[in-house]
C-alpha positions as CSV (number, residue, x, y, z in Angstrom):
1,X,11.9,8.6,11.4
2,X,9.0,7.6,9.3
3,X,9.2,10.0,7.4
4,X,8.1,9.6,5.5
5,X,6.2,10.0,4.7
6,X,5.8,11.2,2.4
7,X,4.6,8.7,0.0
8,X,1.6,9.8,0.5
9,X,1.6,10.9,-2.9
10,X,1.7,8.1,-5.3
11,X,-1.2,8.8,-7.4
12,X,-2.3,6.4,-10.6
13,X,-5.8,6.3,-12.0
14,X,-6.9,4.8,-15.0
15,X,-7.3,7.4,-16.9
16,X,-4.2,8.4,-18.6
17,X,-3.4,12.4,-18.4
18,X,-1.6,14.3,-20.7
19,X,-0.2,16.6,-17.9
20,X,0.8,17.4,-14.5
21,X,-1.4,16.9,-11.7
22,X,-1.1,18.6,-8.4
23,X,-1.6,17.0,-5.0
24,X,-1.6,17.6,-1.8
25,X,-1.3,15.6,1.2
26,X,-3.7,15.1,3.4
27,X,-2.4,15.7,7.3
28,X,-5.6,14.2,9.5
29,X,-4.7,11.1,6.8
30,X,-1.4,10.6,6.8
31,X,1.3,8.9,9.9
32,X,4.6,8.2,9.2
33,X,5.1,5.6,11.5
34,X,8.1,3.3,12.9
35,X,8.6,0.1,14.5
36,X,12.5,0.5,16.6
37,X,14.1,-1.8,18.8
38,X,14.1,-0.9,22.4
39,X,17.3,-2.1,24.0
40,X,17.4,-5.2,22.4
41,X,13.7,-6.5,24.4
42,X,10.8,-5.6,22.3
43,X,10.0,-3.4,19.7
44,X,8.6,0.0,20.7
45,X,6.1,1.3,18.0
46,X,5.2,5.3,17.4
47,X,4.2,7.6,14.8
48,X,4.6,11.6,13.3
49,X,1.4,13.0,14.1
50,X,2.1,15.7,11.7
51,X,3.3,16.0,8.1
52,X,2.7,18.3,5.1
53,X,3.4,17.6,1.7
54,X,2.9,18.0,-2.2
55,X,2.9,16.1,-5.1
56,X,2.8,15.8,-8.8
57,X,2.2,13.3,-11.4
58,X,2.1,13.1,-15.3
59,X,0.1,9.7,-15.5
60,X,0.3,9.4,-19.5
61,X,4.5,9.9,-19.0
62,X,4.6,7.9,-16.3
63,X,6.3,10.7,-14.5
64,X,5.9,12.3,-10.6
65,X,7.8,13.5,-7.7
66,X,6.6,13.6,-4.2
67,X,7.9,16.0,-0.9
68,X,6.9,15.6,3.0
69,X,7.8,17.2,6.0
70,X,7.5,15.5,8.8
71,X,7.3,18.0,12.4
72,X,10.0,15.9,13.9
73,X,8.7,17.5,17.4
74,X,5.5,15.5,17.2
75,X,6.8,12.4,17.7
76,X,4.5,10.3,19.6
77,X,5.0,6.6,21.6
78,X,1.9,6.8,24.0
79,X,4.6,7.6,26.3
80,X,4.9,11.4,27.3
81,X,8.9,10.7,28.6
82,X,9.6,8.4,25.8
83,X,8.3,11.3,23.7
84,X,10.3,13.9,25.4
85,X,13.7,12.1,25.3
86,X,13.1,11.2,21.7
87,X,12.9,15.0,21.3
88,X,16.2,15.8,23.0
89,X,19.7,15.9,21.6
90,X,20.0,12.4,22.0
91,X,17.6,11.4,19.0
92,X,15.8,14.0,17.0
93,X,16.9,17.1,18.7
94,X,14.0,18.6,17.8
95,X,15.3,22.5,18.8
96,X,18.1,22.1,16.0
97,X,16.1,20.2,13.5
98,X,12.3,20.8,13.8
99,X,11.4,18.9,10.5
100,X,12.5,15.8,8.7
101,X,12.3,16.3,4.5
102,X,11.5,13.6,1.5
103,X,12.1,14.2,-2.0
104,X,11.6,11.7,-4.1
105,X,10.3,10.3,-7.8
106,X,8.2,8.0,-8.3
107,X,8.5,4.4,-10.1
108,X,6.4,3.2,-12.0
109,X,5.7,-0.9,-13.8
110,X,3.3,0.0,-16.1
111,X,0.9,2.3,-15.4
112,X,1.2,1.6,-11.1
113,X,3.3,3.1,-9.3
114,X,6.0,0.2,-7.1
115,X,8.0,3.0,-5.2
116,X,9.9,6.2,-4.6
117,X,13.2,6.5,-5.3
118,X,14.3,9.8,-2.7
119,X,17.0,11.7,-0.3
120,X,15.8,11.2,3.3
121,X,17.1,14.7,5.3
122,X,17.2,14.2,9.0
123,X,19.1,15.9,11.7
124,X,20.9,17.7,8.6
125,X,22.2,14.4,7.0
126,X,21.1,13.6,3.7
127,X,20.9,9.5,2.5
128,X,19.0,8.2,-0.3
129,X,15.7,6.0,0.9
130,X,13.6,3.8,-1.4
131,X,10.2,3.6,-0.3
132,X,8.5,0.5,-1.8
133,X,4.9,1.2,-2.4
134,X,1.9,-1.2,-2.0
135,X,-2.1,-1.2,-1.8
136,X,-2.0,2.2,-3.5
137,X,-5.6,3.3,-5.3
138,X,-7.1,6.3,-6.4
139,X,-10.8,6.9,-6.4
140,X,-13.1,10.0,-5.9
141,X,-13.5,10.7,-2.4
142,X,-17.0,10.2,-1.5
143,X,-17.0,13.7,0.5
144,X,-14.7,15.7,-1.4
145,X,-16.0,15.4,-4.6
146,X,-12.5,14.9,-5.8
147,X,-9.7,12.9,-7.0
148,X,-8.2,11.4,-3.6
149,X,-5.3,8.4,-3.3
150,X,-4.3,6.5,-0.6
151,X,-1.5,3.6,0.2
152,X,0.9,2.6,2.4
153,X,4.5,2.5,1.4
154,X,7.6,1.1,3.6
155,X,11.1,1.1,3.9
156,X,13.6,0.2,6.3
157,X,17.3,2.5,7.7
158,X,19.6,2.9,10.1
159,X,19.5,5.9,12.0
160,X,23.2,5.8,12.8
161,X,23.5,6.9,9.3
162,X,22.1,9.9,10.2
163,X,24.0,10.7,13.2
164,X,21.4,9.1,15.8
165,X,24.0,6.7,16.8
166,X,22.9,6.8,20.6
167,X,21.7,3.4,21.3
168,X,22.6,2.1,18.2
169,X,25.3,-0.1,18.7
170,X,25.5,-3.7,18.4
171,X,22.7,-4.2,15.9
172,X,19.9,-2.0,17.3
173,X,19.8,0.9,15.6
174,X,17.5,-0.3,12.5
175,X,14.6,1.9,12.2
176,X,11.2,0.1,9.4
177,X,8.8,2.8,8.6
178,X,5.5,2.6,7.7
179,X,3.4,5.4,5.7
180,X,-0.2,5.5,5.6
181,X,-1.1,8.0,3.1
182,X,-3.9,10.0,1.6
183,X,-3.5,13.3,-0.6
184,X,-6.2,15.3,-2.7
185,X,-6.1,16.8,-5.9
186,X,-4.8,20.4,-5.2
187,X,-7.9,22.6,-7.2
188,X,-8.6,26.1,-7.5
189,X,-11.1,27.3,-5.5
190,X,-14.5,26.8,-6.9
191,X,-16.5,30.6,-7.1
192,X,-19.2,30.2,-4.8
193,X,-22.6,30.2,-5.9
């Protein structure tokens, strides 16, 4: 339920920009990833191996919004049945609901941006989520040649509220998420030559 992901996008620089700038997220880069209780003995720990997303931001206004999909079917605990009852009915019932969707905008303190304040959809159910945002920084990516952020963002739900109430009972149903993000500056193709 990390989806989140989707934070991936919470772009400052220095510079201050007059206008909107267009990112998108970088899938190799990016795992939503989640820490759940496992019957009340240990904490099982798994990630979305894939999510797609755009951004913009307006760094002079202080200004941006921010949208992942997570592929809820890619769901992955190292453990191929784990994996496969996660996709069932029971949790993510992957057949009915093949993605998970962020929207958010983003916060800024000054010129850096803290978090995202955004609707979570999951298995149809829409809840707001606040991702708080740290070790965010934008640099020119040495390969790229471009523009290129990258953080980490985090929050923390309860997946009954989205009607994944199995298991959930008595205390176990919290769900923290953790993003690792990278996105690119979304460029026009250069003319070759």
């Amino acid at each position: 339920m990390r989806v989140l992901l989707l934070p991936a996008l919470l772009f400052t620089s220095g510079a201050a920009l007059a206008h909107d700038e267009h990112y998108i997220l970088d899938s190799d880069h990016t795992y939503p990833s989640m820490d759940v209780p496992h019957m009340g003995l240990s904490v099982f720990r798994g990630k979305f191996n894939r999510t797609t997303g755009k951004a913009t931001i307006n760094h002079e206004a202080h200004t941006g919004t921010i949208e992942a999909h997570i592929d809820t079917a890619s769901v992955d605990f190292g453990h191929d049945k784990v994996n496969e009852h996660l996709r069932s009915p029971d949790f993510f019932d992957v057949e009915k609901h093949p993605e998970a969707v962020y929207r958010g905008n983003l916060v800024f303190e000054g010129d850096k941006v803290v978090a995202v304040d955004g609707e979570l959809t999951l298995l149809g159910v829409t809840k707001p989520l606040r991702l708080a945002v740290s070790q965010f920084q934008c640099v020119e990516h040495f390969y790229f040649k471009k523009p290129w952020c990258a953080g980490d963002a985090s929050a923390s739900l309860e997946r009954a509220d989205f009607g994944m109430g199995k298991g959930a009972e008595n205390g176990l149903g919290w769900v923290k998420l953790q993003i690792q993000f990278e996105a690119g500056l979304d460029e026009p193709a250069k003319p070759a030559g």
